[in-house]
C-alpha positions as CSV (number, residue, x, y, z in Angstrom):
1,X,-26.9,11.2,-11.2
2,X,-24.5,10.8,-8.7
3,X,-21.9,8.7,-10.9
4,X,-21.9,12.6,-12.8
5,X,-20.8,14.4,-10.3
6,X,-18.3,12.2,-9.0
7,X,-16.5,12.3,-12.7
8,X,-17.0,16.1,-12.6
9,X,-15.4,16.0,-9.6
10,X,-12.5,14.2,-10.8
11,X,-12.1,16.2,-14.2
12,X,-11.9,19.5,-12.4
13,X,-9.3,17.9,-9.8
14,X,-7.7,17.3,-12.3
15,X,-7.9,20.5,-14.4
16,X,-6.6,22.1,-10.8
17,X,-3.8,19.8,-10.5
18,X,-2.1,20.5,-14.3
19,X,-3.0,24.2,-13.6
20,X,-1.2,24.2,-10.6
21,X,1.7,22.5,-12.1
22,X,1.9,25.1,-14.9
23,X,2.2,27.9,-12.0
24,X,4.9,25.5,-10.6
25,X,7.0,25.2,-13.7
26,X,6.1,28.8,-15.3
27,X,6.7,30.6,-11.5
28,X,8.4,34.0,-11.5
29,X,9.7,33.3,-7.9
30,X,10.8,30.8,-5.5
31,X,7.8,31.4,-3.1
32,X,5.0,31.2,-6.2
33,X,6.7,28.3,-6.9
34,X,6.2,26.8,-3.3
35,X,2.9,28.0,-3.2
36,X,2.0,26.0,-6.2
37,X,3.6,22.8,-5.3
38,X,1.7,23.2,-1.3
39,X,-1.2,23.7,-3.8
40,X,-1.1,20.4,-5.4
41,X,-0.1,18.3,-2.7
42,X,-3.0,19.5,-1.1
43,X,-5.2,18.6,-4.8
44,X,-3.1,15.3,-4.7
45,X,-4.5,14.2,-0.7
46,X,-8.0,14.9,-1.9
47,X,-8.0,12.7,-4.8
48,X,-6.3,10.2,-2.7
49,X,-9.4,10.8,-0.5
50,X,-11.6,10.8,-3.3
51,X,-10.1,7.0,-4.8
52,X,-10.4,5.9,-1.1
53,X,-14.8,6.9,-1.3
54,X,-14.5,5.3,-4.3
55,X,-13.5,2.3,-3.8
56,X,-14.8,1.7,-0.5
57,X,-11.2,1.3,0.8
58,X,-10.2,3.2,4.4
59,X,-6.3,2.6,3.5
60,X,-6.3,5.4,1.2
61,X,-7.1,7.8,3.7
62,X,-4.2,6.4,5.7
63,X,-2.1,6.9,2.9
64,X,-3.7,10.9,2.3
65,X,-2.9,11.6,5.9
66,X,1.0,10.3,5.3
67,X,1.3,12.3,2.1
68,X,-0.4,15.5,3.9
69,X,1.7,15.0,6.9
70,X,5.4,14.9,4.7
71,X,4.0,17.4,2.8
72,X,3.6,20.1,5.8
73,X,7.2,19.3,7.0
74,X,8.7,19.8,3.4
75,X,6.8,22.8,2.8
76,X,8.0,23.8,6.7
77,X,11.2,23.1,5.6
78,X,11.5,24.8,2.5
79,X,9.4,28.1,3.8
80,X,12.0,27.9,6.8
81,X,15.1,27.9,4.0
82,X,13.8,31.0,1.9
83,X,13.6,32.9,5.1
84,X,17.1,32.6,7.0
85,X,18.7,31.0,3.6
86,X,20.2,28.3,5.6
């Protein structure tokens, strides 16, 4: 039973992550588009999280918390560009 809902997990992680890529490529704006790409870094970190339960194997977590951490200073980074336009 619980081998189900771990692949159901996965298929709608996966549904979120291509949908989220569609908003990023199909975007009217700049900001949707950063919105969407802060979206599936955060999708991305929890299937790195979910591979890591998985497989019994801490070092993916290590590698989540990288990922989430270079994610929040490029999103900063970016967020901080569309508002001053440096």
């Amino acid at each position: 039973m619980s081998a189900i809902i771990y692949h159901i997990a996965a298929i709608v992680s996966l549904i979120a992550l291509f949908l989220t890529f569609l908003r990023l490529i199909l975007g009217p704006d700049l900001p949707n588009r950063t919105v969407a790409l802060d979206a599936m870094t955060i999708i991305t970190i929890s299937v790195i999280g979910f591979i890591g339960f998985l497989t019994k194997r801490v070092i993916y977590l290590d590698v989540a918390i990288v990922y989430g951490l270079i994610s929040f200073i490029g999103i900063v980074a970016l967020a901080r560009y569309l508002e001053r336009g440096i």
